[in-house]
N, C-alpha and C positions, 0 to 999 in steps of 0.2 A: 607704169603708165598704161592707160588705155589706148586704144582706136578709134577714132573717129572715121564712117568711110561714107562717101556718101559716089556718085557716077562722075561728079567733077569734081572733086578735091577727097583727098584723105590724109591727116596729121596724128600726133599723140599727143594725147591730154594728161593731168595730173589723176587719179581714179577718183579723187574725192570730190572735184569739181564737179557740179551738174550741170545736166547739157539742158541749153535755153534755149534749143534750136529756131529758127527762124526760116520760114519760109515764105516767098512773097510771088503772086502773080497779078500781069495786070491785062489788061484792053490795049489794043493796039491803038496807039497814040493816035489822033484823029481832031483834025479842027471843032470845039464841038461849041453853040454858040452862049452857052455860060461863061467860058472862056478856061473851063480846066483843061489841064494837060493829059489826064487821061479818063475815059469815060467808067471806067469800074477797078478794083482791085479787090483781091483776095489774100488776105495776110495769118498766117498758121504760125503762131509762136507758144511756145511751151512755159510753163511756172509751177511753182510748188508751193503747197496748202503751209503755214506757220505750223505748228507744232498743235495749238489748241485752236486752229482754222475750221471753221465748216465750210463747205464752199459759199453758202450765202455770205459769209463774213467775209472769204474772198473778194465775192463777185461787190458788196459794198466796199472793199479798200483799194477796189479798180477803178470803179465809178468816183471815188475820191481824187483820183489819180486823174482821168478825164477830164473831170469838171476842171481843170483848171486851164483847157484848151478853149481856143476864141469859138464865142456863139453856142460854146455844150447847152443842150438843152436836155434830158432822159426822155425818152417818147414813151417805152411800155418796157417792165421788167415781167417777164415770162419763169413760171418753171416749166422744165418739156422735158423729152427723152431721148437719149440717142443711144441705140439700141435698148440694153435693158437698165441702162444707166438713168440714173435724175441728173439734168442738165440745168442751166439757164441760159435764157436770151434774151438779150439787151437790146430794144432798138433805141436808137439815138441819134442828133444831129450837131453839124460842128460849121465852122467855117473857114475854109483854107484858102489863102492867099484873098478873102474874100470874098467867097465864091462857096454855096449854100453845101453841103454833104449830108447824106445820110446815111448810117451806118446799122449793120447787125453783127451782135457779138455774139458765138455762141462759146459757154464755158462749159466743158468737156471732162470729170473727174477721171483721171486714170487710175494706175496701179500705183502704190509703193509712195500716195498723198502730190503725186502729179496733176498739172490740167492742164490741157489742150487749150487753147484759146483762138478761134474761127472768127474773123473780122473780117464781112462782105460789104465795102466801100465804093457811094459811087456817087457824082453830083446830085445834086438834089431834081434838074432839069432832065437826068438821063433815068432816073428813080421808075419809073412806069416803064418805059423798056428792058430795064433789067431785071424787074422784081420776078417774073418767070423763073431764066435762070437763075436768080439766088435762090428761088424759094428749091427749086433743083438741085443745087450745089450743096445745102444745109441737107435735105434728104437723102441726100448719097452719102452724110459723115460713116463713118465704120470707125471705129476704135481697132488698134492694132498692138499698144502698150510694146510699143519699141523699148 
């Protein structure tokens, strides 16, 4: 068995299973007059490349994956950098609970055919206030290959 440890919880795993961690943060809940329930989120979840995967082949079996949520639209597929890495970034828009969103994905290659996956989420009405801090948040990625 392995270890899983993180500051609030730690368990043991099987070693052969791979870790899909998830991580989520959001906006302090706030009346906002779209009517979402929270004005941004930042979503950090892990995946691995297929065997004969390039990441662009990824980043297409994602957006397959997407499109089948209410309103997906693709806005711009980007290739970029996060540190000395080839990245991509997806922006794109959806619609939840009825209510316009716009999102940015940034797909992260690791080590050992992992990727990172960065998802900065926010109404579409709150979009011009946040874009600062996203465009902030995407420039502070660091890769760390946990």
């Amino acid at each position: 068995m392995a270890r899983h440890r993180s500051p609030i919880l730690s368990f043991d795993y099987p070693r052969d299973w791979e870790d899909r961690s998830e991580v989520r943060y959001e906006a302090p809940t706030r009346p906002a007059p779209s009517g979402a329930a929270s004005p941004g989120r930042a979503v950090v979840r892990r995946s691995r490349l297929l065997d004969d995967e390039t990441l662009l082949s990824f980043v297409e079996r994602e957006l397959r994956v997407l499109a089948a949520l209410d309103g997906f639209v693709i806005r711009e597929v980007l290739e970029t950098r996060v540190e000395e890495r080839s990245a991509s970034l997806v922006r794109y828009a959806t619609l939840e609970a009825s209510v316009p969103y716009e999102h940015r994905l940034l797909f992260v290659p690791l080590s050992d055919r992992g990727v990172a996956l960065f998802t900065l989420s926010a109404p579409r009405s709150e979009q011009a206030q946040l874009e600062p801090l996203f465009e902030r948040m995407l420039a502070s990625v660091a890769v760390g290959d946990a």
